[in-house]
RODO-2510 file (C-alpha; in nm, 4 decimals, decimal comma):
residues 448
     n   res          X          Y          Z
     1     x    -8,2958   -12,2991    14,0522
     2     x    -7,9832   -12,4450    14,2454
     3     x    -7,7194   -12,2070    14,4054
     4     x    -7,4707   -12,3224    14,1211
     5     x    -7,7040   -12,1974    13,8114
     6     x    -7,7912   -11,8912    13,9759
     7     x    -7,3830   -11,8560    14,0221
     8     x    -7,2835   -11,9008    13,6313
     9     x    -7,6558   -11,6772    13,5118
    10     x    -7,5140   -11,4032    13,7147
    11     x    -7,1278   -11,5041    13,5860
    12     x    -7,2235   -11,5006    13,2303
    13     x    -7,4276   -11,1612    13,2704
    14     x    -7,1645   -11,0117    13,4218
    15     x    -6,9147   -11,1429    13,1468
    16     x    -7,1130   -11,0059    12,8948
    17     x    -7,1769   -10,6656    13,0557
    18     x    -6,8162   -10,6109    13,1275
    19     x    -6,7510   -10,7143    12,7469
    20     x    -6,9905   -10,4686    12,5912
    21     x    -6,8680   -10,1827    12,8094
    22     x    -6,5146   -10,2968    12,7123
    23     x    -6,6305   -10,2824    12,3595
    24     x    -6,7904    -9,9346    12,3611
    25     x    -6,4865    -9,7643    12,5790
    26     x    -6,2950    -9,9194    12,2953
    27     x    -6,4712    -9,7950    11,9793
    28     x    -6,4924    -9,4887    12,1527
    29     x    -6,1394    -9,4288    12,1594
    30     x    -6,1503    -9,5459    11,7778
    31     x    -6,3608    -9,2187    11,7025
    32     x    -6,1333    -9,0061    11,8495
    33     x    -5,8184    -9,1594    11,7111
    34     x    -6,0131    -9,1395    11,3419
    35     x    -6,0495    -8,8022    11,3650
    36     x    -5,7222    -8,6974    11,5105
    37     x    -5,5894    -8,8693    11,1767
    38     x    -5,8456    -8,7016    10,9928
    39     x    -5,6520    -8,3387    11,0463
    40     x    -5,3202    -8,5287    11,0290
    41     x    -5,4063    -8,6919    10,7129
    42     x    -5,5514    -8,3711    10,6008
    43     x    -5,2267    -8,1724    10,6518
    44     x    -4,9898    -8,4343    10,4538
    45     x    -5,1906    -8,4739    10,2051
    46     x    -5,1985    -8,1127    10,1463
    47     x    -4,7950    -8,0570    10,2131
    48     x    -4,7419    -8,3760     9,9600
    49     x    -5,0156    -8,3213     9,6658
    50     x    -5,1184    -7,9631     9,7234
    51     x    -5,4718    -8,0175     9,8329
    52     x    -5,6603    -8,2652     9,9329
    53     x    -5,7499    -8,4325     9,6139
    54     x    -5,9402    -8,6819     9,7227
    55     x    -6,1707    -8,5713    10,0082
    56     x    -6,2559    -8,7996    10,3373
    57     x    -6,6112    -8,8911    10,4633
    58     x    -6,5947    -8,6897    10,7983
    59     x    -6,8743    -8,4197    10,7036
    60     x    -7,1719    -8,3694    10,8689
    61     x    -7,4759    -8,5871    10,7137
    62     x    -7,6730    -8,2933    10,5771
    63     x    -7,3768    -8,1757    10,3749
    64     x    -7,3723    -8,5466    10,2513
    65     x    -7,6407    -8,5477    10,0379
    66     x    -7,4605    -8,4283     9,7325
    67     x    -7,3916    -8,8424     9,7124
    68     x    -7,6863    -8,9171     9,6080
    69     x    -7,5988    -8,7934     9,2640
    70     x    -7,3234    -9,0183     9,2530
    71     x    -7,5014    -9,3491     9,3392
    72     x    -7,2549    -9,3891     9,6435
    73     x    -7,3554    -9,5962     9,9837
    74     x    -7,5155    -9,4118    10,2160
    75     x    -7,2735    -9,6492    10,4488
    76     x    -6,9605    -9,4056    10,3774
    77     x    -7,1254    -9,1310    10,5452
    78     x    -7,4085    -9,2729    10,7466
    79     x    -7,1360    -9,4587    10,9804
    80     x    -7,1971    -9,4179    11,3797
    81     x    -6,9626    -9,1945    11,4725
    82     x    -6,9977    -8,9936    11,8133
    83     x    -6,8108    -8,7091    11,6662
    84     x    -6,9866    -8,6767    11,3795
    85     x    -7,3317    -8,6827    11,5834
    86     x    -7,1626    -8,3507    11,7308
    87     x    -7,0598    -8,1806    11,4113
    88     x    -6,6715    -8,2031    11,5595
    89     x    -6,5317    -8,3741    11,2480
    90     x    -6,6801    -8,0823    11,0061
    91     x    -6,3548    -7,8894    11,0606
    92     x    -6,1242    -8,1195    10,9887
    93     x    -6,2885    -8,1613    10,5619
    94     x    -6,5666    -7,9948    10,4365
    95     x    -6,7754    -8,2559    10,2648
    96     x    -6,6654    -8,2507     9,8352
    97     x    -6,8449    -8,4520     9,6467
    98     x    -6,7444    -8,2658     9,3043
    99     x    -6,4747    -8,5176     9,1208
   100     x    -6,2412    -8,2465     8,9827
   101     x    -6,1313    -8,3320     8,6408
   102     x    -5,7302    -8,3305     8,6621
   103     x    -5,4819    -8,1121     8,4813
   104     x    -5,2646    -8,3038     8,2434
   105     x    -4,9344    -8,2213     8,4583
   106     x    -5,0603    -8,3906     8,7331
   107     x    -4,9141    -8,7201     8,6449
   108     x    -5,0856    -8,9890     8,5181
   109     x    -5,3319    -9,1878     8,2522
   110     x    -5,6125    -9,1159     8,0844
   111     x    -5,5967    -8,7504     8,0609
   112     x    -5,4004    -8,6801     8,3639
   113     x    -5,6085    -8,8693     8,6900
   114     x    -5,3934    -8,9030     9,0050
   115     x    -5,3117    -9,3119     9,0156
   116     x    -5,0471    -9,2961     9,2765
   117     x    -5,0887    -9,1240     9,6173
   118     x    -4,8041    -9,0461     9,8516
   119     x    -4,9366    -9,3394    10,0613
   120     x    -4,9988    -9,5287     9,8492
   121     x    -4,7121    -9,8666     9,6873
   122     x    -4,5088    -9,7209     9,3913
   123     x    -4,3471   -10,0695     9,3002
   124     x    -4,3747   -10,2062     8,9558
   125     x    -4,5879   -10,4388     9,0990
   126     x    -4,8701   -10,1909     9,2102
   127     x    -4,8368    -9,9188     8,9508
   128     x    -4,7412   -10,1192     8,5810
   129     x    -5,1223   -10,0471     8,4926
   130     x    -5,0215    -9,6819     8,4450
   131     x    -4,7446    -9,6738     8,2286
   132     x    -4,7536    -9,4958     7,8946
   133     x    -4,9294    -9,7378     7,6929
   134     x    -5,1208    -9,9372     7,8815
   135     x    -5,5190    -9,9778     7,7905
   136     x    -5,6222    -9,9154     8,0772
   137     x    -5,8226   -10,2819     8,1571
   138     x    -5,8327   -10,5357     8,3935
   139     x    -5,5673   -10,8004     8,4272
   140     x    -5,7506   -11,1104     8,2450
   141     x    -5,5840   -11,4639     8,2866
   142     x    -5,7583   -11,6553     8,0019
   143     x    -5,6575   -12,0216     8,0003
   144     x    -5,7524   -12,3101     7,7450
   145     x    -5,7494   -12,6241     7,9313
   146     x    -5,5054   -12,8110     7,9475
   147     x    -5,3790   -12,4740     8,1091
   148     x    -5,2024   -12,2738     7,8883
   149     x    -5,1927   -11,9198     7,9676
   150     x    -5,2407   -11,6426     7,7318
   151     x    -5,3007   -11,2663     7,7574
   152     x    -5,4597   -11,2150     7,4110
   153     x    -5,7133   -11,3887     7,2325
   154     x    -5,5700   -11,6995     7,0539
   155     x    -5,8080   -11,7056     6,7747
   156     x    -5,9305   -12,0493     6,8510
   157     x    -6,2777   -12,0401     7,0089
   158     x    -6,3843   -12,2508     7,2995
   159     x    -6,7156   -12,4520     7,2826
   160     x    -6,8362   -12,2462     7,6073
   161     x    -6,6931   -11,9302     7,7987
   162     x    -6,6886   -11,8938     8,1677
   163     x    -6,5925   -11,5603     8,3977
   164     x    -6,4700   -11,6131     8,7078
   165     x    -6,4632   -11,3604     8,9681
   166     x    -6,2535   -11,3072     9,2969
   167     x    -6,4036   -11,1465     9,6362
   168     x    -6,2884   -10,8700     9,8752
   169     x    -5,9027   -10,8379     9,8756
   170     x    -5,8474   -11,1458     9,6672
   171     x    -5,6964   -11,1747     9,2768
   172     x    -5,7749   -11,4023     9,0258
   173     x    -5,5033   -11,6520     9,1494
   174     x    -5,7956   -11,7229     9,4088
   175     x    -5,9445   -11,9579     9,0717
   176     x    -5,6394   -11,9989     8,9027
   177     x    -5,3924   -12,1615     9,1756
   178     x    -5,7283   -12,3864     9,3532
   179     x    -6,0146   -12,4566     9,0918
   180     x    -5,8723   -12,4699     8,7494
   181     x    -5,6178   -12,7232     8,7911
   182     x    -5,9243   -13,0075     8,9467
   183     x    -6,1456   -12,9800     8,6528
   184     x    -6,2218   -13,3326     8,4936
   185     x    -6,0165   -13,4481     8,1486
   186     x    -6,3453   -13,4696     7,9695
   187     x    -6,3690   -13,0743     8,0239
   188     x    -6,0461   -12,9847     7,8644
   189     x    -6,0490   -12,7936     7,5407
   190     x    -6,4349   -12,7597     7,6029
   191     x    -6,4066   -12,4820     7,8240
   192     x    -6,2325   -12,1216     7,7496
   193     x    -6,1895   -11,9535     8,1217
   194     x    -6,1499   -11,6158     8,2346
   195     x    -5,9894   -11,5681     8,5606
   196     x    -6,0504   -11,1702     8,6496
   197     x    -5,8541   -10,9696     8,8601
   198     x    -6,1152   -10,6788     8,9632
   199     x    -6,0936   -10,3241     8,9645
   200     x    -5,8564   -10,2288     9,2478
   201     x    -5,7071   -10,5527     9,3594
   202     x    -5,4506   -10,7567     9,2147
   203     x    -5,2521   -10,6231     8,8940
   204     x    -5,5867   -10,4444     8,7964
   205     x    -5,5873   -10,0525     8,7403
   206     x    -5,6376    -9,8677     9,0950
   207     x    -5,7189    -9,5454     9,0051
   208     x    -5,7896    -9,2658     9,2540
   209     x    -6,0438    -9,0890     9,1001
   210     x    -6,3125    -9,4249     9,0921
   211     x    -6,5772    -9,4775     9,3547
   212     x    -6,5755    -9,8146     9,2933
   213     x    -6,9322    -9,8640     9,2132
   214     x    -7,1508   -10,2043     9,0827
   215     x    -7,2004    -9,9517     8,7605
   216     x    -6,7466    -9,9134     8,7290
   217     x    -6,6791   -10,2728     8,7937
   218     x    -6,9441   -10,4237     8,5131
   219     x    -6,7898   -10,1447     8,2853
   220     x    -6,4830   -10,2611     8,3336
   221     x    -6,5783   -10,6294     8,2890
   222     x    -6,7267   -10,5298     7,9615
   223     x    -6,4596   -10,3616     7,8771
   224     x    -6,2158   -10,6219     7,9263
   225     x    -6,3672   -10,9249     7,8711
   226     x    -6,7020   -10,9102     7,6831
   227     x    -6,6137   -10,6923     7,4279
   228     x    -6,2320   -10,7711     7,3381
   229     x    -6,3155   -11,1279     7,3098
   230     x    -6,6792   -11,0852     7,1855
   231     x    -6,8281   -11,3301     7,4228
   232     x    -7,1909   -11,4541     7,2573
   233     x    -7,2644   -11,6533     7,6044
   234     x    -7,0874   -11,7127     7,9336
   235     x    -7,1245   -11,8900     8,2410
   236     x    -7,0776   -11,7001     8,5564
   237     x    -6,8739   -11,8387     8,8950
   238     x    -6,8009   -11,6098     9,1795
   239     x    -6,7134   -11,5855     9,5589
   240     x    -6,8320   -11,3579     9,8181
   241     x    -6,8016   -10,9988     9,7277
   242     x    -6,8143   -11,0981     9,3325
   243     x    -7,1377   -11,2288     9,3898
   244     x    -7,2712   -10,9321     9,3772
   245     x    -7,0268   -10,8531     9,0910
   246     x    -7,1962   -11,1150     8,9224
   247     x    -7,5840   -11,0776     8,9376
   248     x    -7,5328   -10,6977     8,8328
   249     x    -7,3251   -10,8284     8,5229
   250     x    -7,5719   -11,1446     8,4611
   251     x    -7,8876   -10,8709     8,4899
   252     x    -7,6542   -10,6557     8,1712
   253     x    -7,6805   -10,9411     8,0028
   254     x    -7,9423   -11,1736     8,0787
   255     x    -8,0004   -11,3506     7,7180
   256     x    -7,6084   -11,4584     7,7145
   257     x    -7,5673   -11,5891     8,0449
   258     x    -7,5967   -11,9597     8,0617
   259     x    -7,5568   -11,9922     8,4289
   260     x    -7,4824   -11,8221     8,7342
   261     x    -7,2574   -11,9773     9,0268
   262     x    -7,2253   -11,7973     9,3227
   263     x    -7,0203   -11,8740     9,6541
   264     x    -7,1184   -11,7403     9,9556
   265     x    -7,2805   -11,4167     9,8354
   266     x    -7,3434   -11,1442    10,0883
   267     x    -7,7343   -11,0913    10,0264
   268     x    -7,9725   -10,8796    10,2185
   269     x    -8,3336   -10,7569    10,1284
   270     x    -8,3588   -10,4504    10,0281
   271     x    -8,6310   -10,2801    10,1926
   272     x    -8,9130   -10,0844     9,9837
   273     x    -8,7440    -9,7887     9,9864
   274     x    -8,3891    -9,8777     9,9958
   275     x    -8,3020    -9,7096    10,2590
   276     x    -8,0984    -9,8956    10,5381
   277     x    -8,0164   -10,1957    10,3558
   278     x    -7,6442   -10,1007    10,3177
   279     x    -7,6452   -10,0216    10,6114
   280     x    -7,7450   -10,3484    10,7658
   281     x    -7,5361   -10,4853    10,5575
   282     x    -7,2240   -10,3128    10,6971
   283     x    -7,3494   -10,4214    11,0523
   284     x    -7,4158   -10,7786    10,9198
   285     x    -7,0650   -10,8310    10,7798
   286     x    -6,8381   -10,5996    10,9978
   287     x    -7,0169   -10,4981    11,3028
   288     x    -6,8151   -10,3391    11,5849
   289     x    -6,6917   -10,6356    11,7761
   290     x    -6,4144   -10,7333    12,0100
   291     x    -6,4072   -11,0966    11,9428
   292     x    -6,2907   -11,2853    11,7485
   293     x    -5,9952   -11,1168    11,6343
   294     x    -6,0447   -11,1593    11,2959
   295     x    -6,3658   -10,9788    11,3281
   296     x    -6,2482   -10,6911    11,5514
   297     x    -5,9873   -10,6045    11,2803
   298     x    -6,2529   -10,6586    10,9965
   299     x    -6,4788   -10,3693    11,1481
   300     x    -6,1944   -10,1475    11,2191
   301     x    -6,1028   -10,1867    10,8809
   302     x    -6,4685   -10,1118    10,7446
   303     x    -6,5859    -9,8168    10,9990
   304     x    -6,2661    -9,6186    11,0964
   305     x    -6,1665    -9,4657    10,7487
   306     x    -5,8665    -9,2842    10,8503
   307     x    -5,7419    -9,5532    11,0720
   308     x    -5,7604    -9,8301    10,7785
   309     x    -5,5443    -9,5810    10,5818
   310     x    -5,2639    -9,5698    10,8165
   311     x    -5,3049    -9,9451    10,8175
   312     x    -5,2636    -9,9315    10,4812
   313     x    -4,9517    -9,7312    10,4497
   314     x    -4,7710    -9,9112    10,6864
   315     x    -4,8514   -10,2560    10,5527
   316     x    -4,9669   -10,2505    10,2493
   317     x    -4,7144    -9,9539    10,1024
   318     x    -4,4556   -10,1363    10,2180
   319     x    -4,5748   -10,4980    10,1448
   320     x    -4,2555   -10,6065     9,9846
   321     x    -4,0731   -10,5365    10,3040
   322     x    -4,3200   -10,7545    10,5187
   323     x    -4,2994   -11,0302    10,2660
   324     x    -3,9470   -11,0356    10,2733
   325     x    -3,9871   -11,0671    10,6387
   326     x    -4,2751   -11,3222    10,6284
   327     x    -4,0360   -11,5746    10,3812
   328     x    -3,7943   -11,5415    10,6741
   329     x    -3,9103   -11,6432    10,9275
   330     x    -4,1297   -11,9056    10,7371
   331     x    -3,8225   -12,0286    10,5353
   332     x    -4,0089   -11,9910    10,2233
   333     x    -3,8784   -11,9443     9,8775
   334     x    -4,2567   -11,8607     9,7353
   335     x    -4,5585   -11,6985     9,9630
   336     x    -4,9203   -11,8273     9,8834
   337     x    -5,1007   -11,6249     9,6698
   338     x    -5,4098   -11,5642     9,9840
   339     x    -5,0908   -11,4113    10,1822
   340     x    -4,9561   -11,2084     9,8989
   341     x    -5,3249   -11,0699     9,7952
   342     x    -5,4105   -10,9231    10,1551
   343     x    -5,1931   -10,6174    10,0169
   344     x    -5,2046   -10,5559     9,6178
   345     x    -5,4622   -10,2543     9,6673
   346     x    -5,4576    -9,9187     9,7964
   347     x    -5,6813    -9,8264    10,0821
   348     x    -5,8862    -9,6146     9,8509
   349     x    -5,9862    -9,8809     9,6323
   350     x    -6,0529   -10,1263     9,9632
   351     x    -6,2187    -9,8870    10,1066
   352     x    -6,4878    -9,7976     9,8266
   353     x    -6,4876   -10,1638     9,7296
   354     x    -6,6378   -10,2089    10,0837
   355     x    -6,8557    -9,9675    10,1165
   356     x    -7,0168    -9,9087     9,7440
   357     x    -6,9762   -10,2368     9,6081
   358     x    -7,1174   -10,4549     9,9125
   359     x    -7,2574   -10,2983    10,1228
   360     x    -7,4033   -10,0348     9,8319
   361     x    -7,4698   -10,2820     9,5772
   362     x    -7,7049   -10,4815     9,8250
   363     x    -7,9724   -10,2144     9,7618
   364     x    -7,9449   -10,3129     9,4069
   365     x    -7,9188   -10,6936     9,4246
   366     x    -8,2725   -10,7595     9,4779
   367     x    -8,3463   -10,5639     9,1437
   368     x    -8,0662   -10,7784     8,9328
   369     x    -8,2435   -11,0802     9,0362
   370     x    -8,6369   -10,9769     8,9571
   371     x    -8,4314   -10,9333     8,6075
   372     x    -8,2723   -11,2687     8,6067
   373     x    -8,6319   -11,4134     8,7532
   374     x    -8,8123   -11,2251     8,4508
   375     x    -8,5639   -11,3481     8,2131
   376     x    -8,6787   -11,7469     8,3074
   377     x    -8,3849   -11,8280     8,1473
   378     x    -8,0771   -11,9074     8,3594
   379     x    -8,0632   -12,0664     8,6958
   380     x    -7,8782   -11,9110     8,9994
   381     x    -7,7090   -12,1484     9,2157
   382     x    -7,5610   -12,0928     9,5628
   383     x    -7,2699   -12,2878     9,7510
   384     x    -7,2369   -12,1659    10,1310
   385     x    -7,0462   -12,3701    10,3953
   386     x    -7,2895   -12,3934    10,7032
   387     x    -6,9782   -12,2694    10,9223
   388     x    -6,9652   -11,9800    10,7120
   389     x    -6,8478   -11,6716    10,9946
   390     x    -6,7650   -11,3597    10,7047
   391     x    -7,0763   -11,4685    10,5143
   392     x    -7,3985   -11,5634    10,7199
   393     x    -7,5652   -11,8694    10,5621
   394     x    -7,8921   -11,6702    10,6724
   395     x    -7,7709   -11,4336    10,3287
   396     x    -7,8353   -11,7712    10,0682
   397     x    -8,1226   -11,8712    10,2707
   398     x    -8,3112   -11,5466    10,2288
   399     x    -8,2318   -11,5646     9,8731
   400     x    -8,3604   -11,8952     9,7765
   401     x    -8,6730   -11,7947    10,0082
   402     x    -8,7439   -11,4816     9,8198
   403     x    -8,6618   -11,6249     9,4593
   404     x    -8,7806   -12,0337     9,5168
   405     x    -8,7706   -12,1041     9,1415
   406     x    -8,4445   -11,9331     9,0613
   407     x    -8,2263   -12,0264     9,3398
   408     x    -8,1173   -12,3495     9,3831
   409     x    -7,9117   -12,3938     9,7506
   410     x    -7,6156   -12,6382     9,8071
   411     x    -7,4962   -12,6234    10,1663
   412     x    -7,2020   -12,7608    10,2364
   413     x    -7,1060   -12,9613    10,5637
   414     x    -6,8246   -12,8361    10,8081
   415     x    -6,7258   -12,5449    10,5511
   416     x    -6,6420   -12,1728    10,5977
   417     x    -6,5717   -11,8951    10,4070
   418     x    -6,2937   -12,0232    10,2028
   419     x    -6,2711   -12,3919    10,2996
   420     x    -6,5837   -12,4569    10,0720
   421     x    -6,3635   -12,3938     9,7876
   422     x    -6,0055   -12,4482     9,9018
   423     x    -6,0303   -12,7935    10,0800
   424     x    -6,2749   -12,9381     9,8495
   425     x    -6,1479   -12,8007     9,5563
   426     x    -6,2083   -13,1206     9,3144
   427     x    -6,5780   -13,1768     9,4416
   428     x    -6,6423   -12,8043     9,3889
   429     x    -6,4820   -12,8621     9,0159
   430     x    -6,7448   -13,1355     9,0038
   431     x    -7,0296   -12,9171     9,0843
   432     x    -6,9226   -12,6734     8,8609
   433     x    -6,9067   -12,9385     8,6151
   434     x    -7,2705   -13,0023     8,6918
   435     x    -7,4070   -12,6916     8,6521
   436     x    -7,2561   -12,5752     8,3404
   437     x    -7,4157   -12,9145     8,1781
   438     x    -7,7414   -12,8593     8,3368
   439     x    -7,7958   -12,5255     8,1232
   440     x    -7,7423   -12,7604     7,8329
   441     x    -7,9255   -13,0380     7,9590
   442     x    -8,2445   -12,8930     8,1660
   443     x    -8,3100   -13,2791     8,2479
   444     x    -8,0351   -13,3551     8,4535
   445     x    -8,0757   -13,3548     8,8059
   446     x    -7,9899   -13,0526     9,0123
   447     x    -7,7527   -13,0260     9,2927
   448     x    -7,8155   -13,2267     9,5746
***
């Protein structure tokens, strides 16, 4: 080996030593910071609401095994933490996993629940979904192509219904703004759609007192679409985090789903017992990382509970402030929908989203699709970008391996995470096109 190879081995080695040490010294400091905010957050909490309503995830694991009556991911409280490996953080909260049932002067809907906390955005934006007579359902955008926009059901039924569900930190705009407006002429007035804006994002209720679980989000589905508007059969289109959204609400339903379109879901095999799969899944899709940026602030974001919260409050409290600020210096009249999204949710609702939806409901998926499998009749098909960097295209590859004759796979070519959609928004109305008329039409062709 020449002088020069030997040189850039021993470079690169050294580059990636220094790099992990960085990255350790730095999550290191992380811990601490999370639970110095732990005891700060603690103490407001208690000043503003009296106690601390809703408690954190700093207790030690043994006391954390009151969640497995609540079906919650073991990734809330299984998190490495150096701290917590000494029993430090066990002062600042002992571990509650009893959901107190609210006294009626608390403030609030549905029989008093706390919906706004001090931290939390009270503009009528963020909190319209608890005034005095609201139902208490998601925010639906139904729309009759050619798109006209209604809130209630018109009365006129559509040939075929299709539900269309957002990911992580996203709203139904995510559909509404991109996909809607490229579907063909020869699908208008054929199709009734159903743009969703899920629990805890968008203008969708955010309540305090929900873990945010597969079980609350298909509920709440049911509750708001399904039912109202007495769906007989639907199709099914969703992107990243409603993926998973999706198979759990396909596998409630499996003789009135006609087809199932998912966009870069987040899959992992579950293993015998369960155990570890959200787990991996957290590492998978937010592991503790310097680099890229986008990454680094992704795992903060998902591991350091306290420290997303004071994210949270500064930006996300205060969003109409930083919007104000963003049109400024962008000269803007309007901000795009993706920038406006990022921060219409509290950090409880991100938070649980995170950890019990994905990373909770990936024990879980593998059971929705033996169901959908068993059912022989509706096909699941999957649309990943091969550049995909928040969604491995390893997760649709294991799928179609596990479940050959119900997945079909359409990789796409130079796409990530949200180009797949965004920048090829007409060819994706095409394949959606495709698909719906293949679960008509079992003879035509399926995706190339």
């Amino acid at each position: 080996m020449s002088a020069e190879n030997l040189a850039g081995k021993w470079t690169r080695k050294c580059g990636r030593t220094l790099l992990h040490s960085l990255t350790c010294l730095v999550f290191l400091f992380l811990d601490f910071l999370d639970a110095l905010l732990c005891v700060v957050f603690k103490l407001v909490d208690e000043f503003f609401e009296g106690e601390a309503r809703t408690p954190c995830y700093c207790g030690n694991d043994g006391e954390n095994k009151q969640m497995e009556s609540e079906t919650l991911s073991d990734s809330l409280c299984m998190r490495r933490n150096v701290l917590r490996k000494m029993g430090f953080l066990g002062f600042a909260r002992k571990w509650k996993m009893c959901r107190k049932k609210k006294d009626d002067g608390d403030g609030g809907v549905n029989g008093g629940l706390m919906v706004n906390r001090w931290s939390d955005c009270g503009c009528n934006s963020c909190v319209s979904w608890t005034k005095k007579g609201h139902a208490h359902k998601l925010h639906v955008v139904v729309t009759h192509l050619p798109l006209v926009r209604t809130e209630v059901p018109t009365g006129d039924e559509a040939a075929e219904n299709v539900i269309f569900l957002h990911g992580f930190l996203s709203s139904s705009s995510f559909w509404t703004e991109t996909v809607f407006s490229d579907l063909s002429e020869s699908c208008k007035g054929h199709y009734r759609l159903f743009a969703v804006d899920l629990l805890g994002f968008g203008r969708s209720p955010k309540p305090n007192d929900s873990m945010y679980t597969l079980l609350d989000h298909v509920e709440m589905i049911n509750k708001s679409v399904v039912s109202p508007f007495q769906l007989n059969s639907f199709h099914l289109v969703a992107h990243s985090m409603g993926c998973i959204i999706a198979l759990a609400l396909a596998a409630k339903y499996p003789n009135l789903v006609k087809s199932v379109t998912l966009v870069a879901p987040p899959y992992f095999p579950s293993a015998k017992d369960g155990a570890g799969t959200s787990l991996t899944a957290l590492n998978k899709l937010a592991g503790k990382t310097l680099w890229p940026p986008l990454a680094f602030g992704k795992s903060v974001m998902s591991w350091y509970e306290h420290v997303g919260r004071c994210f949270c409050f500064l930006f996300c409290r205060n969003h109409r402030m930083w919007e104000m600020i963003l049109k400024l210096f962008t000269l803007r009249r309007e901000l795009r929908f993706t920038e406006v999204d990022l921060t219409r949710h509290t950090h409880h609702s991100a938070w649980h989203n995170m950890h019990n939806t994905i990373c909770g409901g990936a024990t879980m998926t593998d059971e929705h699709l033996e169901t959908l499998n068993k059912s022989r009749s509706v096909k699941v098909s999957i649309i990943h970008g091969d550049q995909d960097m928040e969604v491995p295209l390893e997760c649709s590859k294991n799928m179609k391996m596990k479940f050959p004759e119900l997945v079909q796979l359409n990789i796409v070519p130079n796409a990530d995470h949200i180009s797949v959609i965004f920048h090829r928004a007409r060819d994706f109305a095409k394949n959606l096109e495709h698909i719906w008329a293949s679960s008509q039409n079992p003879s035509i062709s399926n995706l190339s």
